[in-house]
C-alpha positions as CSV (number, residue, x, y, z in Angstrom):
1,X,5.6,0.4,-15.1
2,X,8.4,1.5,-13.3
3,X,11.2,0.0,-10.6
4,X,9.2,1.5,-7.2
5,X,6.0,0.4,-8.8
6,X,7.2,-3.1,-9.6
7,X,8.8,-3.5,-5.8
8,X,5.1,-2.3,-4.5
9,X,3.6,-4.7,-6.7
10,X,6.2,-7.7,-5.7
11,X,5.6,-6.7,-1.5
12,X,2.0,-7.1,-1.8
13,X,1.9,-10.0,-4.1
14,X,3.9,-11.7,-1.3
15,X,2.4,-10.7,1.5
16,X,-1.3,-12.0,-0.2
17,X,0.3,-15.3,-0.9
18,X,1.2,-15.4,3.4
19,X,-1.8,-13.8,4.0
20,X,0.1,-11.6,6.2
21,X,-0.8,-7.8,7.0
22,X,1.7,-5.2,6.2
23,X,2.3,-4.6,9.7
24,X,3.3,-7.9,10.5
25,X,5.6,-8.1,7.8
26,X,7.0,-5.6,9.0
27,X,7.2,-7.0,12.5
28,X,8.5,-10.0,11.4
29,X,11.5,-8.5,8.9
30,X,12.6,-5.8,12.6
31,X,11.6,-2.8,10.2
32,X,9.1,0.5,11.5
33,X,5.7,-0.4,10.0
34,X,6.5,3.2,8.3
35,X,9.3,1.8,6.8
36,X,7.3,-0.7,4.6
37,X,4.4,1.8,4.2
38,X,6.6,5.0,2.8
39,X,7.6,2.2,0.0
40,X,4.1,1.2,-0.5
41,X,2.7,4.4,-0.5
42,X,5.0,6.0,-2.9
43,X,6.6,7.9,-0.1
44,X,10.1,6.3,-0.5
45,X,10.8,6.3,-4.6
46,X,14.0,4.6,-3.8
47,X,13.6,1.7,-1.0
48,X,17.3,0.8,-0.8
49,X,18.6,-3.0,-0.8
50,X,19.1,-3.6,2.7
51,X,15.6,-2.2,3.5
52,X,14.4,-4.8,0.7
53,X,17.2,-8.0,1.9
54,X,15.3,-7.3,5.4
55,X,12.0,-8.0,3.5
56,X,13.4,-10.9,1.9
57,X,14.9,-12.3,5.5
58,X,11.3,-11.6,6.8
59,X,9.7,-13.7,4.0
60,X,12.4,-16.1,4.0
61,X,13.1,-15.9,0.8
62,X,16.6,-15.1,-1.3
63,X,17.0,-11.5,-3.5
64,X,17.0,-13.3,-6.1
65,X,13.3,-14.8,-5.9
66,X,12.0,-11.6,-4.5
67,X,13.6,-9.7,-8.1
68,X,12.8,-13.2,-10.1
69,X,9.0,-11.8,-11.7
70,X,8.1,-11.4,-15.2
71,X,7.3,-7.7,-14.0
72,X,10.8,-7.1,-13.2
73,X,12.5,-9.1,-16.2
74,X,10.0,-6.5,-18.3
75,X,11.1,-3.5,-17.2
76,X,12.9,-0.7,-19.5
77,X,16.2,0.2,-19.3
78,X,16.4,3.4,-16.4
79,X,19.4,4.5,-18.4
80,X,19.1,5.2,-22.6
């Protein structure tokens, strides 16, 4: 798994928990609906922090529990 795939994964696992479309989320966080769909999608292979603090402020959560998963504590070194 990789970083994009893991923030996907993280966005949809939150929004399922809401039960909140994507286009609400996006509604909610002041972001264009294509905004969250380009990092869903694939489109945007590097979604960058403030587009993902925005998420967070939407979801009222902190960076920190949005990046606290096992997925993300698993994934490889980008670097080697």
């Amino acid at each position: 798994m990789d970083t994009v795939t893991a923030v996907r994964n993280r966005i949809l696992q939150l929004c399922g928990e809401r039960n909140i479309t994507i286009n609400h989320l996006a509604n909610v966080c002041g972001l264009p609906p294509s905004s969250v769909k380009n990092i869903l999608y694939g489109k945007s292979m590097n979604p960058k922090i403030i587009t993902i603090k925005k998420l967070c402020d939407g979801l009222e959560i902190t960076l920190g529990e949005f990046f606290s998963t096992p997925e993300f504590d698993e994934l490889e070194q980008e670097i080697k």
